[in-house]
C-alpha positions in Angstrom: 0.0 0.0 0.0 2.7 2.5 1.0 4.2 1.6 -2.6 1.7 2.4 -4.3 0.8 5.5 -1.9 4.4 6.3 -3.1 4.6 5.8 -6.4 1.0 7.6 -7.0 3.0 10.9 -5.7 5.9 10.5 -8.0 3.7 10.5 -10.9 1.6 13.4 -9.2 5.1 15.7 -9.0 5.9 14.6 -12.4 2.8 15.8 -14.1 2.8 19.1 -11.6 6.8 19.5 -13.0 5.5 19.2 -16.4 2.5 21.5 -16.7 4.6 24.1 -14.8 7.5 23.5 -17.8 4.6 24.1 -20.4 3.1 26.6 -18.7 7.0 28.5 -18.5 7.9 27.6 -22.1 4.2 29.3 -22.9 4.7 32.4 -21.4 8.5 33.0 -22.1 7.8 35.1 -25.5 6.2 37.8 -23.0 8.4 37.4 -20.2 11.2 38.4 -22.8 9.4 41.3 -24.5 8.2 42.8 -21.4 11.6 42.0 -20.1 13.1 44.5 -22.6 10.6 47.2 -22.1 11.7 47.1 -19.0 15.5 47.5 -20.1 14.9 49.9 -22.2 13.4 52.4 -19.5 16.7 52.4 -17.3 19.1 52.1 -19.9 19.6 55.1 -21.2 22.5 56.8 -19.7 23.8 53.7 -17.4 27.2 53.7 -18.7 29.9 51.0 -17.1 31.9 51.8 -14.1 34.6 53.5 -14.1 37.8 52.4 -12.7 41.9 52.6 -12.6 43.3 50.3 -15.5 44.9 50.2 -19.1 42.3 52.2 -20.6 42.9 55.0 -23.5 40.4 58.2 -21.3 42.2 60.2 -18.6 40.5 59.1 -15.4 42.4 60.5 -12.1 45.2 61.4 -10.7 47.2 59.7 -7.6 50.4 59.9 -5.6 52.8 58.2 -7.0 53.7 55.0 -4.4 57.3 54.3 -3.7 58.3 51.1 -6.0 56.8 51.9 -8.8 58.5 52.4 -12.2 59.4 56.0 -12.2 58.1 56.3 -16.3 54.9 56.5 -14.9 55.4 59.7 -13.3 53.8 62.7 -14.6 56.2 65.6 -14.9 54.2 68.7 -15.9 51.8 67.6 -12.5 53.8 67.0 -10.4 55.6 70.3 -10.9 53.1 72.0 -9.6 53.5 70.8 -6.2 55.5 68.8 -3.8 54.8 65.1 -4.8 54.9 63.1 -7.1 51.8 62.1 -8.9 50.5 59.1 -11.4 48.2 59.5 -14.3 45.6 56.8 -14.3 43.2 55.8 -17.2 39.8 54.5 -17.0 39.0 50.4 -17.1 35.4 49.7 -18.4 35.2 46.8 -15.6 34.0 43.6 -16.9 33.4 41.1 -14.4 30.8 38.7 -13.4 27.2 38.8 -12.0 25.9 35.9 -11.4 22.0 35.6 -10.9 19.8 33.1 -9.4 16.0 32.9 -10.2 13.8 31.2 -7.6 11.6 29.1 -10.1 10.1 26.6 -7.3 6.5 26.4 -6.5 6.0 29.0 -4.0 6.7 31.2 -6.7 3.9 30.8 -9.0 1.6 32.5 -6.3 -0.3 35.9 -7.2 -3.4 36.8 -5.3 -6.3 39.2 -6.5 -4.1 42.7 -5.1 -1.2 41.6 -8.0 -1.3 41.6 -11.5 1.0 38.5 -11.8 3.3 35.8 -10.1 6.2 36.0 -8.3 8.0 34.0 -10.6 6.6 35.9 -13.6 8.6 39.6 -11.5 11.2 37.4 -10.7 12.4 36.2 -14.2 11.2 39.9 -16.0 13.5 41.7 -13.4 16.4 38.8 -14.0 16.4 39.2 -17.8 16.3 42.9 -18.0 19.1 43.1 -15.4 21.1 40.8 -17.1 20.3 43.1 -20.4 21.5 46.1 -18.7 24.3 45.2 -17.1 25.7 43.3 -20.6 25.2 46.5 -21.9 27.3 48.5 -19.6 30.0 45.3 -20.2 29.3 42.4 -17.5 29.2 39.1 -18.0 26.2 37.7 -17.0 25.8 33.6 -15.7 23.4 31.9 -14.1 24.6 29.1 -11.3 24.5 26.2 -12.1 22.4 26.3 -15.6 24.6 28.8 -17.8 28.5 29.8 -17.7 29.2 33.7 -17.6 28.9 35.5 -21.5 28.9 39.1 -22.7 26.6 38.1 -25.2 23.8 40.8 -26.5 21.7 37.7 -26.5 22.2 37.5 -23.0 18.0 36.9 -22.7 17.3 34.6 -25.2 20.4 32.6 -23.5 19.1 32.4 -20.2 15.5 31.5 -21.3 16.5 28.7 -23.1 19.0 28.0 -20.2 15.9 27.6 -18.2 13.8 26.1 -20.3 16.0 23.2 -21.0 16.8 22.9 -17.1 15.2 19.3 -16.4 16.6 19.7 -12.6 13.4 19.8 -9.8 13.3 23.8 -8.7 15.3 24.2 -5.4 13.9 27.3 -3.2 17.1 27.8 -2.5 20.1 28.6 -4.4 22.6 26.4 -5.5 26.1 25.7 -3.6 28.9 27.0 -5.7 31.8 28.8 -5.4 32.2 32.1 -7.2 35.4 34.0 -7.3 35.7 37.2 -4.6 35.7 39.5 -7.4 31.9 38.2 -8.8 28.2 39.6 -7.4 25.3 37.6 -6.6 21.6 38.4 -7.0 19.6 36.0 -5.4 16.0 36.5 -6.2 13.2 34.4 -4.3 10.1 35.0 -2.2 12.8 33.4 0.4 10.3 31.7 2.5 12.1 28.9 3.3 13.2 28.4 7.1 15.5 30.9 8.3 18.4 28.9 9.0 18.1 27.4 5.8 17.7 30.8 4.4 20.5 32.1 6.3 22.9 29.4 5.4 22.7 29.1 1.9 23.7 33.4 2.3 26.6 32.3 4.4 27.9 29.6 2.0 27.7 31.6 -1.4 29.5 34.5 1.0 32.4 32.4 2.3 34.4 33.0 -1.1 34.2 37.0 -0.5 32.0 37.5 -3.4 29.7 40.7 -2.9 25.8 39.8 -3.0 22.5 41.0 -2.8 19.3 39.3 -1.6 15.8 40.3 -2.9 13.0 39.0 -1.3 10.0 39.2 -3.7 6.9 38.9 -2.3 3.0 39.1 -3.8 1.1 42.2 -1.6 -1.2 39.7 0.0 2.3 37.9 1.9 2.8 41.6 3.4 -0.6 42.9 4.0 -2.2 38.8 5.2 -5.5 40.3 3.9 -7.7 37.1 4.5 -11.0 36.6 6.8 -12.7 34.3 8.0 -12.6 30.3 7.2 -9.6 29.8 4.6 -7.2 27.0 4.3 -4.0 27.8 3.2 -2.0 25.4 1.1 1.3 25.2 1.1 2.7 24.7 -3.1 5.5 22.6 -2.0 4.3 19.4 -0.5 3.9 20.2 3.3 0.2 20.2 3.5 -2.8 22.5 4.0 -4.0 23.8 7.2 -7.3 26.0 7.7 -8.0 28.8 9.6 -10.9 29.3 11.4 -11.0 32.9 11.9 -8.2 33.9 9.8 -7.7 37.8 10.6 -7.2 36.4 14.3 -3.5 35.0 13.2 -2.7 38.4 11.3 -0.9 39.6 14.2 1.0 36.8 14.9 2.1 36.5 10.9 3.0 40.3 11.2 5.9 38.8 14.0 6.6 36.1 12.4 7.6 37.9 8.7 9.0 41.0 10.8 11.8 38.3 12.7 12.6 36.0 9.8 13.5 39.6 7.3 15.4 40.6 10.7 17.1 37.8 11.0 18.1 38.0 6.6 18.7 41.7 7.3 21.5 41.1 10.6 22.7 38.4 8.0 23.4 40.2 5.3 24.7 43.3 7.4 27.2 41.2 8.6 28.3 39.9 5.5 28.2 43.1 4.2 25.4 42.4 1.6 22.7 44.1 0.7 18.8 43.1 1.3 16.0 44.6 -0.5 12.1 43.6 -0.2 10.1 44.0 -3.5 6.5 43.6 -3.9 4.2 42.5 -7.0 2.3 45.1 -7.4 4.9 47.6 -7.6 7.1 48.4 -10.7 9.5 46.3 -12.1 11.5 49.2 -13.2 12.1 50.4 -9.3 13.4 46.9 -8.3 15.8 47.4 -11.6 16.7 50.5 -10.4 17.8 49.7 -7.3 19.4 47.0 -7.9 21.5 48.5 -10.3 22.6 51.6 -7.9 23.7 48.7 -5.8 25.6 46.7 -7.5 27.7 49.9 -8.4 28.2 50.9 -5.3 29.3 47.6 -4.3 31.5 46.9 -7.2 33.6 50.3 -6.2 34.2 49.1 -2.9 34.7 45.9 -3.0 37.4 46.6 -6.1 39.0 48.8 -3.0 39.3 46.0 -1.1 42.6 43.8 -1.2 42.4 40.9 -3.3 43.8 38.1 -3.0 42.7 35.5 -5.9 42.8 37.7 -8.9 43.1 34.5 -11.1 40.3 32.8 -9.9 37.8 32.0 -12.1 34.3 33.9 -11.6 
């Protein structure tokens, strides 16, 4: 009996896995389109960043530092005061981004206050990020499914990535090991336990790599908007329960959310990532927006930082 009990299930989660992977491969013509729209509104004047390297454009100068090769001295500037100074040239810094989009269960959820899923945002905001960051010359990969390209294709490569990915959804990100000079975006509703959340942070953070976590959510996970007798299923095989009286738990939801983001929040703090909560029925563009202002502001600091694994790969 328990066999067949078994067995019943496996061929319950294969036909769930495969209408979700037709359902995907159905709606992945608008994802990309709308993905670009949304591109194309923050584009415009992102340029790359800016730092000290072999590049042709005047960018800064510096004291010269005592070992140096005294031809790269300049002269005429440094005859105008008491020190010696350095002319550096601007590097358009390519490195890698890696992002991760949460594609599990949970994340096909939209309620009646949002106009579409969680993983609908999720994969828009991946592709247009990935888009404008290629433009201003990253390399974009996604962990596990696709290695890091320049490509202006960068989209089309990480839908079919996707599509072609025959791996179960994890609600988690995958364990790898990027090099200290890549970024991680890690976009999920992150409802997982908190020491599972917190854990997976830690482990992609142990290399030094430079992340940020977005926690996208639909408005009805923030606001708990529900009344009276509703059962709440949970999408990834733990069950239902039912509420009597639901507005009487609202309270006690409101705790629970508030300590799990504090608990992501102290995380990422320490780790010196950054954590951003994004909801549904908001713009895609602002999430975009942000996250871009981010990941400069990172990528400035952390190239101040000493390295120690320059070779690695990304």
């Amino acid at each position: 009996m328990a066999q067949k009990a078994s067995e019943e299930n496996r061929h319950a989660l294969i036909g769930r896995a495969t209408g979700v992977a037709h359902a995907l491969a159905a709606m992945m013509p608008r994802l990309i389109l709308e993905s670009r729209r949304v591109a194309a509104t923050v584009i415009h004047g992102l340029h790359g960043r800016r730092r000290a390297g072999s590049g042709e454009n005047f960018w800064q100068y510096r004291r010269f530092v005592s070992g140096e090769p005294a031809h790269r001295v300049d002269w005429r500037r440094s005859a105008r005061d008491d020190h010696l100074y350095v002319r550096e040239r601007e590097w358009e810094a390519a490195h890698t981004v890696w992002i991760w989009p949460d594609r599990s269960p949970s994340m096909t959820f939209a309620s009646r206050l949002a106009s579409e899923t969680k993983l609908e945002r999720t994969l828009v905001v991946a592709f247009a990020l990935a888009e404008v960051l290629v433009e201003g010359g990253e390399r974009i990969g996604i962990p596990g499914l696709m290695r890091p390209t320049a490509s202006r294709s960068v989209i089309e490569r990480m839908a079919q990535a996707i599509l072609h990915d025959v791996a179960e959804p994890s609600s988690l990100p995958p364990a790898f090991s990027p090099s200290p000079l890549a970024e991680i975006i890690l976009l999920s509703d992150f409802w997982s336990a908190t020491p599972e959340v917190l854990a997976a942070i830690g482990r992609l953070a142990a290399s030094g790599a430079h992340g940020h976590v977005v926690q996208i959510v639909d408005p009805a996970e923030e606001t708990f908007p529900y009344a009276g007798r509703i059962e709440f299923i949970e999408p990834e095989g733990a069950g239902s329960i039912t509420a009597g009286r639901a507005e009487s738990w609202r309270a006690d939801y409101d705790r629970r959310v508030a300590a799990h983001r504090a608990a992501i929040r102290a995380e990422t703090d320490r780790l010196g990532w950054s954590f951003i909560v994004h909801r549904t029925d908001r713009p895609a563009s602002e999430l975009l927006l942000a996250l871009h202002a981010r990941i400069g502001a990172a990528d400035g600091a952390a190239f101040n930082r000493p390295r120690i694994a320059l070779g690695a790969p990304a």
